[in-house]
DRENKE-662589 format. One record per residue (C-alpha): residue number from 1; residue in one letter; y negated, x, z negated. Coordinates in pm, whole numbers, plus 50000, padded with zeros to 5 digits. Example, Ala and Ser with C-alpha at 12.3 -4.5 7.8 and 13.67 -1.06 7.14 Angstrom:
2
<1,a,<50450,51230,49220>> <2,s,<50106,51367,49286>> 
***
This chain:
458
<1,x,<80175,72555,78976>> <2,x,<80243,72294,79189>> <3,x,<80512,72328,79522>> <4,x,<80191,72135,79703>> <5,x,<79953,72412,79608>> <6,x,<79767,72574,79885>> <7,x,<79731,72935,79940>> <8,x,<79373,72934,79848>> <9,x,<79412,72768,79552>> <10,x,<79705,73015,79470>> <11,x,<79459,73339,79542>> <12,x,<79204,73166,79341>> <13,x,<79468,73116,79029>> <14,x,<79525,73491,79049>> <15,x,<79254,73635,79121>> <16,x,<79171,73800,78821>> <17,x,<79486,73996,78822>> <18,x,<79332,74187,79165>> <19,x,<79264,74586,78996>> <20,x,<78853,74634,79094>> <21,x,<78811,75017,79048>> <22,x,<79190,75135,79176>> <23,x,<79224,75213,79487>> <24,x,<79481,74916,79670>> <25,x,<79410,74740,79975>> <26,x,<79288,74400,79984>> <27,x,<79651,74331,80141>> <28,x,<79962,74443,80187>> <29,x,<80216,74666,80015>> <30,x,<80116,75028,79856>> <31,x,<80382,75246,79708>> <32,x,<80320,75655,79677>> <33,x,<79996,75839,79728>> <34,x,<80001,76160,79969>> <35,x,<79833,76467,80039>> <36,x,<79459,76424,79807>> <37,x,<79275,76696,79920>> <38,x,<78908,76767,79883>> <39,x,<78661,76837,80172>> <40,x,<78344,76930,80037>> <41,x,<78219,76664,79855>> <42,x,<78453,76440,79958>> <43,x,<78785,76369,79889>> <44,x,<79057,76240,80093>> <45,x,<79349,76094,79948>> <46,x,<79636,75876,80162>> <47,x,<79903,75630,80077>> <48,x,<80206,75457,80149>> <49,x,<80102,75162,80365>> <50,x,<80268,74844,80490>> <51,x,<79995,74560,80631>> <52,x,<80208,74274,80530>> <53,x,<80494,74226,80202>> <54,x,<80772,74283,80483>> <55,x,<80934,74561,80349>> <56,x,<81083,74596,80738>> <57,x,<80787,74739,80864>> <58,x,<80708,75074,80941>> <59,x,<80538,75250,80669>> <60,x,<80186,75419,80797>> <61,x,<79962,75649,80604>> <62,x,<79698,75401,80438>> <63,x,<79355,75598,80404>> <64,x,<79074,75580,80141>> <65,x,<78803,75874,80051>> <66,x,<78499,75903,79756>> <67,x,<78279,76135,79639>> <68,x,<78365,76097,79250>> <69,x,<78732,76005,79264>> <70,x,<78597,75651,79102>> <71,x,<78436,75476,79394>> <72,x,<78637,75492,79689>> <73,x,<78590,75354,80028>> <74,x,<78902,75235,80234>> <75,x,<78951,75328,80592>> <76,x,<79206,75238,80898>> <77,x,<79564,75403,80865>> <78,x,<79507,75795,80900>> <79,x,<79914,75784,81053>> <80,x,<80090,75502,81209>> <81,x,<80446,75541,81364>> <82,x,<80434,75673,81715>> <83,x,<80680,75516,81941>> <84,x,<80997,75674,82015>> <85,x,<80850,75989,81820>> <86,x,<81062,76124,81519>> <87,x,<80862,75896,81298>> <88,x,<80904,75560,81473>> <89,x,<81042,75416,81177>> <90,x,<80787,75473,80897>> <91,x,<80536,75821,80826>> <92,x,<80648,75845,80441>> <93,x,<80582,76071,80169>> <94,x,<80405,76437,80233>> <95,x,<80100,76589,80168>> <96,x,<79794,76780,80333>> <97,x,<79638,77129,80325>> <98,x,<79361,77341,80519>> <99,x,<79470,77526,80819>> <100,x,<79184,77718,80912>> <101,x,<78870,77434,80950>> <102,x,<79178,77193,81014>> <103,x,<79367,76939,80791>> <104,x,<79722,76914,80825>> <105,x,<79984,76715,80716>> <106,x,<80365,76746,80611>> <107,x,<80513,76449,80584>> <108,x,<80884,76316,80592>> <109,x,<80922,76100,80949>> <110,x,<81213,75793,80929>> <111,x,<81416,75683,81227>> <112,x,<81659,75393,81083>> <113,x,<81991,75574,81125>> <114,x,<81958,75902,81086>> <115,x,<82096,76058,80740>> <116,x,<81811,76228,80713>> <117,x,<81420,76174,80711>> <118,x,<81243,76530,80869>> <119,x,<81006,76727,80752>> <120,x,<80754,76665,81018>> <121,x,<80363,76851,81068>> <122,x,<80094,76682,81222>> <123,x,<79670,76777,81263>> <124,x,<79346,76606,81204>> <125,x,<79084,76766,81391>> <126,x,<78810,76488,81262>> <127,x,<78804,76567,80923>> <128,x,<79104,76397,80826>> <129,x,<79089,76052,80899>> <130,x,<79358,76078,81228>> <131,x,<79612,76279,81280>> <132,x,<79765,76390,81617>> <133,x,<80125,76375,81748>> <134,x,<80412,76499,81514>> <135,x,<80633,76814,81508>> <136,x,<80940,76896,81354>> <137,x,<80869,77170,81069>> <138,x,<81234,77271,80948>> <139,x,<81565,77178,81056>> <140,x,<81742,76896,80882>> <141,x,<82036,76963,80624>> <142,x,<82362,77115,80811>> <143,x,<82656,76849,80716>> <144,x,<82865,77077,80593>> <145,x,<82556,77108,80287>> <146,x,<82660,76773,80190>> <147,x,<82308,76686,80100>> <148,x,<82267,76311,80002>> <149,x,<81880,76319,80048>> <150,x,<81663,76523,80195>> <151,x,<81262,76420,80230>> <152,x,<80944,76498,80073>> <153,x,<80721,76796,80144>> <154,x,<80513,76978,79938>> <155,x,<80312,77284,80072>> <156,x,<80069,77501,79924>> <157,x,<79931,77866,79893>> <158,x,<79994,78088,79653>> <159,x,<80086,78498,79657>> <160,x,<79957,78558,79968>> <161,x,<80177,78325,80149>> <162,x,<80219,77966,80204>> <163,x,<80542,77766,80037>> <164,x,<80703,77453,80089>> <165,x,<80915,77251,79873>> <166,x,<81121,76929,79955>> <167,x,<81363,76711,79707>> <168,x,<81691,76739,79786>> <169,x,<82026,76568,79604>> <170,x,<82350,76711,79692>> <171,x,<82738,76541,79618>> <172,x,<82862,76768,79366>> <173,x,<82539,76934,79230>> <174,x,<82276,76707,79149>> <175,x,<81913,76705,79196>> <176,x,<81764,76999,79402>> <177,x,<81406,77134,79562>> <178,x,<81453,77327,79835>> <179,x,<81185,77636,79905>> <180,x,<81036,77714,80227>> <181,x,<80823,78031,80298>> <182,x,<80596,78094,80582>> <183,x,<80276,78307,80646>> <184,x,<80145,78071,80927>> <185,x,<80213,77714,80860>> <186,x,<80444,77708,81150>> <187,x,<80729,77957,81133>> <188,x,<80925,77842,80820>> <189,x,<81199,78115,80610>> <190,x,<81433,77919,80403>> <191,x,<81433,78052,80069>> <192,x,<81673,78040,79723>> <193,x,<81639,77666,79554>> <194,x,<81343,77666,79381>> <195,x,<81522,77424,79085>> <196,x,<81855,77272,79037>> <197,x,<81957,77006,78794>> <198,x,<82298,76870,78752>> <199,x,<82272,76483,78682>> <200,x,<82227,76429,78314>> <201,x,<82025,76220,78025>> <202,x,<81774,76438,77874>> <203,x,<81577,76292,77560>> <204,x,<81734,75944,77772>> <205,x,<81575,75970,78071>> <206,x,<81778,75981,78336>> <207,x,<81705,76349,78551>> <208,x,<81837,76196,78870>> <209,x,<82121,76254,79130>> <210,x,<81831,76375,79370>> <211,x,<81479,76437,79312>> <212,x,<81193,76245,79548>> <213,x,<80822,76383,79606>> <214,x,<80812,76760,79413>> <215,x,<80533,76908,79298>> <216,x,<80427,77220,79199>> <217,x,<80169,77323,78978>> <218,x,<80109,77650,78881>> <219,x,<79983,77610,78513>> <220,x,<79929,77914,78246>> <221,x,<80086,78119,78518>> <222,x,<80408,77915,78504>> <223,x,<80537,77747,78821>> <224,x,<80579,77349,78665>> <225,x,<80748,77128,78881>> <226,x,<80665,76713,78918>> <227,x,<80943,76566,79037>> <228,x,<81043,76148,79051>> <229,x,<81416,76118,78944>> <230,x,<81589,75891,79207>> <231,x,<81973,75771,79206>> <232,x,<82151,75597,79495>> <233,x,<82267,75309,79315>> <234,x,<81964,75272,79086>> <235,x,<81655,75347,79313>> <236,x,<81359,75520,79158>> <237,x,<81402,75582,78797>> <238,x,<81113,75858,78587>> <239,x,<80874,76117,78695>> <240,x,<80973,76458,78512>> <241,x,<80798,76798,78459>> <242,x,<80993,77113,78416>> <243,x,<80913,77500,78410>> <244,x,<81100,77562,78675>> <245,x,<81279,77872,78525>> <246,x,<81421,77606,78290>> <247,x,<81469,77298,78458>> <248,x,<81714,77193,78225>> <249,x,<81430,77100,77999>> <250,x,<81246,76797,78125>> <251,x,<80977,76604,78007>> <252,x,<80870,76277,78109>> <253,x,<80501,76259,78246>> <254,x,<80402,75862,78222>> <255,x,<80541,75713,77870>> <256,x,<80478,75359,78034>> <257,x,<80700,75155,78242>> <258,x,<80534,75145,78578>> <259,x,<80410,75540,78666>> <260,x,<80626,75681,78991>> <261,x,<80592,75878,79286>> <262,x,<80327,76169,79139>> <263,x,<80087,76337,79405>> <264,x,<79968,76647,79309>> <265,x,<79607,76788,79359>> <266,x,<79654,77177,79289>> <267,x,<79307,77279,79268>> <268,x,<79023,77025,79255>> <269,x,<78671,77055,79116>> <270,x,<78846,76936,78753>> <271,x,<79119,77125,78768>> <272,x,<79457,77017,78867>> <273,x,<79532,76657,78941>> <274,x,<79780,76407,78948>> <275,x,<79773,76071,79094>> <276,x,<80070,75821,79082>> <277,x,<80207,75483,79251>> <278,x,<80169,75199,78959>> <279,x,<80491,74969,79029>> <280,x,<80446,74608,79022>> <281,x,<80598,74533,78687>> <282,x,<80688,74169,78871>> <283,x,<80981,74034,79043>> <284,x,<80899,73983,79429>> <285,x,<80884,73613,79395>> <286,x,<80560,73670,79181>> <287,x,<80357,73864,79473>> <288,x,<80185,73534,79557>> <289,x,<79855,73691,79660>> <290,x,<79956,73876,79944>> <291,x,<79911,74212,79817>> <292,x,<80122,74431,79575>> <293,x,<80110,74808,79418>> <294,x,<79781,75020,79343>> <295,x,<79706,75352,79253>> <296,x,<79655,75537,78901>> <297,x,<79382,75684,78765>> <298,x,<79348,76010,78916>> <299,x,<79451,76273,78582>> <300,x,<79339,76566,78498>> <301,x,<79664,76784,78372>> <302,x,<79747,77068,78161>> <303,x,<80034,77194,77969>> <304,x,<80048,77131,77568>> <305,x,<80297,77313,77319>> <306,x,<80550,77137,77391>> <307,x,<80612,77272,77774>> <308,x,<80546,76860,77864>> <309,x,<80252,76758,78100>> <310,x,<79916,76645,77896>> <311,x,<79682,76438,78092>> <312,x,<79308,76305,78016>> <313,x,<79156,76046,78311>> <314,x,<78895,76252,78549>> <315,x,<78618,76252,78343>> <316,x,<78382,76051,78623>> <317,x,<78554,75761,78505>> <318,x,<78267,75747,78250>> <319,x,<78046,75639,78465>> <320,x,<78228,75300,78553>> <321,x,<78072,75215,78204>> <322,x,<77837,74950,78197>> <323,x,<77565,74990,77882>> <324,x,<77609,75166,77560>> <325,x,<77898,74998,77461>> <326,x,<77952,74784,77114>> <327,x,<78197,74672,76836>> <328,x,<78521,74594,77003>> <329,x,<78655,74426,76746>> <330,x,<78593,74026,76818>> <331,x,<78431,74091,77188>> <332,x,<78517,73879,77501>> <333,x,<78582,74054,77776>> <334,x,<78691,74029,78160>> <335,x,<78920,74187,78379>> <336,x,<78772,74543,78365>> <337,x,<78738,74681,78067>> <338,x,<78752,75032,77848>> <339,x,<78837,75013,77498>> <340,x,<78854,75368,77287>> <341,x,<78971,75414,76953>> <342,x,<78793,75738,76839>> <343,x,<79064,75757,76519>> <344,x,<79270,75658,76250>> <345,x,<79554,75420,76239>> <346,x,<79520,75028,76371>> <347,x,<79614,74770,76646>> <348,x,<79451,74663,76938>> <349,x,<79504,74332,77056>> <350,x,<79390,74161,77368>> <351,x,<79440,73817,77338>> <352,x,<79439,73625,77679>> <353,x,<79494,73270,77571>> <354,x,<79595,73137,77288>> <355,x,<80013,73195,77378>> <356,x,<79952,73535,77588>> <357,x,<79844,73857,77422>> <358,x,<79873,74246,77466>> <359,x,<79962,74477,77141>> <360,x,<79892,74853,77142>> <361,x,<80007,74974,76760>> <362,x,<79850,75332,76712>> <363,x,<80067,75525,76417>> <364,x,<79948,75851,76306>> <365,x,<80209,75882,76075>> <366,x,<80488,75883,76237>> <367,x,<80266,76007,76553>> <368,x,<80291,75762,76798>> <369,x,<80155,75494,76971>> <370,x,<80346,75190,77131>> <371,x,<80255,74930,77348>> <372,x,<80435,74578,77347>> <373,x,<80349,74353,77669>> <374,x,<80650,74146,77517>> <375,x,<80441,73874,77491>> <376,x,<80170,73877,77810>> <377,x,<80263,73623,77978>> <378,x,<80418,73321,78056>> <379,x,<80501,73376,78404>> <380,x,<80858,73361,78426>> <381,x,<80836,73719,78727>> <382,x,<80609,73905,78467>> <383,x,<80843,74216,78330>> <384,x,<80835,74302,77963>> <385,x,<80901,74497,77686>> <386,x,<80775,74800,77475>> <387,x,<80708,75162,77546>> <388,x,<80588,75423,77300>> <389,x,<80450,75754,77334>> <390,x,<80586,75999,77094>> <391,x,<80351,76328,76928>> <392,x,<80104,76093,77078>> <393,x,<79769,76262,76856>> <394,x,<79572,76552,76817>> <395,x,<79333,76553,76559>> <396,x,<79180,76876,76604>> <397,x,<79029,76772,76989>> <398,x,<78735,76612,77055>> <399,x,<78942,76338,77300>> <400,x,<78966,75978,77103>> <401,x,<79298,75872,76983>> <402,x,<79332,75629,77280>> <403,x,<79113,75541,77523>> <404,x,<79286,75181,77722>> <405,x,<79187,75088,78068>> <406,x,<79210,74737,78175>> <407,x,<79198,74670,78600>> <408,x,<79323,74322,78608>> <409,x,<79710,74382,78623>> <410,x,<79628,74701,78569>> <411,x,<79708,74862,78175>> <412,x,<79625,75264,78118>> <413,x,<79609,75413,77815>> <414,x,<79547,75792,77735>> <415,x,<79580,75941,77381>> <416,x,<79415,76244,77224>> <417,x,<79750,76428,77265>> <418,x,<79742,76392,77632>> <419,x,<79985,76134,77625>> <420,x,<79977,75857,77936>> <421,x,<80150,75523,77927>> <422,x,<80093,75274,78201>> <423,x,<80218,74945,78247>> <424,x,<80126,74632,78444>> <425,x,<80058,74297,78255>> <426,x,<80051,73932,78426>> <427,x,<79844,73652,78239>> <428,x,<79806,73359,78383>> <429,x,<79498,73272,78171>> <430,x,<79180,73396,78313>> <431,x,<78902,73621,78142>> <432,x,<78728,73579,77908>> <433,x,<78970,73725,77709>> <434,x,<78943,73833,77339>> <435,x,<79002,74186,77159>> <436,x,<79078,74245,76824>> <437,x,<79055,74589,76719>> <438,x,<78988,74831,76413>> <439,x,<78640,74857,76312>> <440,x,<78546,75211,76436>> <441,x,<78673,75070,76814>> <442,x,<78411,75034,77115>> <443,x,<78401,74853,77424>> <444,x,<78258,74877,77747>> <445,x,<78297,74636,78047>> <446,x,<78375,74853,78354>> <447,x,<78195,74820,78693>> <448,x,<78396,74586,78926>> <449,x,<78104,74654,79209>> <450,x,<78238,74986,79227>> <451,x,<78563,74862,79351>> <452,x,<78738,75036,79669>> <453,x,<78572,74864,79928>> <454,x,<78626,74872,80331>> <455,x,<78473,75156,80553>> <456,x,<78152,74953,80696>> <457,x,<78173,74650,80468>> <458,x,<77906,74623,80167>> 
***
């Protein structure tokens, strides 16, 4: 690429690295998804939303709804700053629940200067698409708490009363969630921490010196917290599940490179749900299309022997499929694409050109499966690397041994154990693209007319 290149032939160069069925806007920056919440038959979920790649302005609550969690429609900002308020500088992470016929929102407000961001409460009364003026919903950390972070709410309903938790990291004793009780949604009771964590390495991962967006789940009638493991010196790091009696036992949820910032869905028409931000996987000098970050595959979740987090994609996503599907093994293929491995051992290779390629090693042997993006591409910003999933398999289900979703930049692969691992890959050779796979493997191209498109644009 040239320094003379114009911006339309850049877009055009890139184009097919643009995810068609996850939800991102068309521009802009994306980081964590908020508050999903159904309403009827349709679901709501909201995001993390700059307009522009300046990462100095004011985050707003991006907006996009469907009726199958596969198809989604984007609408204007459901939240933008309001001036002078307590959120002037950025409406960051929360999440939403029913009050009454009424959505509301918890949601941590910024003002640039302040040690704190607060826990602040604001109302749709249109069905969740705007919300009204903010109020403050419990006081900020006393200084004498020494708290090093405090910002994240997560309410919900359970026992008769409603509960709110918010990630907290404090000097001395590490990683925190702080509990909130209330029987109104208005008068808030501090309560005992729900989870503490002194900073450590568990199985590697680091279990953070404060924890950003908790959620809780309540799953075989055990309270299991999500939380995303953050650091000051080393930013965002993991997203964990614990029982929270025994937080001290972690488990990492996304065995990929590129999963943060889980949003929980507690009780959807699948079950619970989790969705997460998909990190760029790119230095900033390589967002050359004027857009960057997207949003997972919503995931159905469940606990497995193990205490860890399982997840399977909502099971709508089958109907992205175009046809009956055929041989993978040998098939071109373009930017949206599902290929399953029902069983047995093997390699799945997409080849983009002839010096860019994709490797996903399944091992039932030694139980895992691995994904090398070491070599998929030769842009110099393109991240690489391996990742593997450990007791990745499960024989005895009727799930496939992987099932891989390609969405341009976009890699997602689910195994029969429940195992996730997603990553973000940068080729710089357009589709078609080739697969080589085992023998029993099947591909289907995946509907890119279904992608998120704008509220009153066809």
């Amino acid at each position: 690429m040239t320094r003379t290149q114009s911006a339309t032939e850049t877009a055009r160069t890139v184009a097919h690295l643009r995810p068609a069925f996850h939800v991102r806007p068309p521009r802009g920056y994306l980081n964590d998804p908020n508050g999903p919440i159904e309403a009827g038959s349709d679901v709501h979920l909201y995001f993390q939303y700059r307009p522009s790649l300046d990462m100095d302005v004011p985050v707003e609550w991006g907006h996009a709804t469907t009726s199958d969690y596969v198809r989604w429609t984007l609408h204007r900002p459901a939240m933008a700053p309001l001036p002078d308020g307590p959120d002037r500088d950025g409406c960051w992470s929360g999440n939403t629940v029913w009050d009454g016929d009424r959505i509301r929102a918890f949601y941590s407000g910024r003002v640039d200067g302040l040690p704190y961001q607060s826990v602040l409460t604001a109302v749709s009364d249109d069905g969740g698409h705007t919300f009204g003026p903010p109020s403050q919903a419990v006081p900020d950390p006393a200084p004498g708490e020494q708290a090093i972070m405090f910002r994240d709410p997560f309410v919900w309903r359970e026992d008769h009363a409603w509960w709110m938790a918010v990630g907290v990291g404090y000097v001395d004793r590490g990683a925190s969630i702080r509990l909130y009780r209330s029987a109104d949604l208005r008068t808030w009771t501090a309560e005992d921490d729900l989870a503490e964590l002194p900073r450590s390495h568990a199985g590697g991962d680091d279990t953070g010196a404060a924890w950003e967006c908790p959620q809780v789940l309540t799953l075989d009638g055990r309270r299991i917290a999500v939380v995303s493991s953050w650091s000051p010196e080393g930013g965002p790091n993991q997203v964990l599940s614990f029982d929270v009696a025994v937080p001290a036992l972690p488990h990492r949820v996304d065995h990929g490179t590129n999963f943060y910032a889980a949003s929980a869905l507690r009780d959807s028409r699948f079950g619970p749900l989790l969705f997460g931000w998909l990190t760029e996987g790119r230095d900033k000098l390589g967002w050359t299309d004027g857009w960057a970050g997207v949003i997972s595959l919503p995931r159905v979740v469940r606990l497995g022997p193990d205490g860890s987090l399982r997840s399977t994609p909502v099971p709508t996503v089958d109907t992205l499929r175009v046809g009956s599907g055929s041989p993978a093994d040998g098939v071109t293929t373009g930017a949206q694409c599902e290929i399953e491995v029902p069983d047995g051992s093997g390699r799945v290779v997409v080849h983009f050109g002839d010096y860019e390629r994709l490797e996903i090693e399944l091992d039932p042997a030694a139980d895992t499966l691995t994904i090398d993006r070491g070599q998929a591409s030769l842009d110099p910003h393109a991240h690489d690397g391996r990742m593997q999933a450990t007791q990745a398999f499960d024989p005895l289900s009727d799930r496939p041994a992987a099932r891989i979703f390609i969405d341009g930049s976009v890699v997602e692969v689910f195994t029969s154990g429940g195992r996730a691992l997603s990553t973000r890959v940068y080729p710089t050779t357009p589709p078609p693209w080739r697969i080589e796979a085992p023998p029993t493997a099947r591909h289907w191209s995946l509907d890119g007319a279904s992608r998120a498109r704008v509220a009153g644009q066809r």
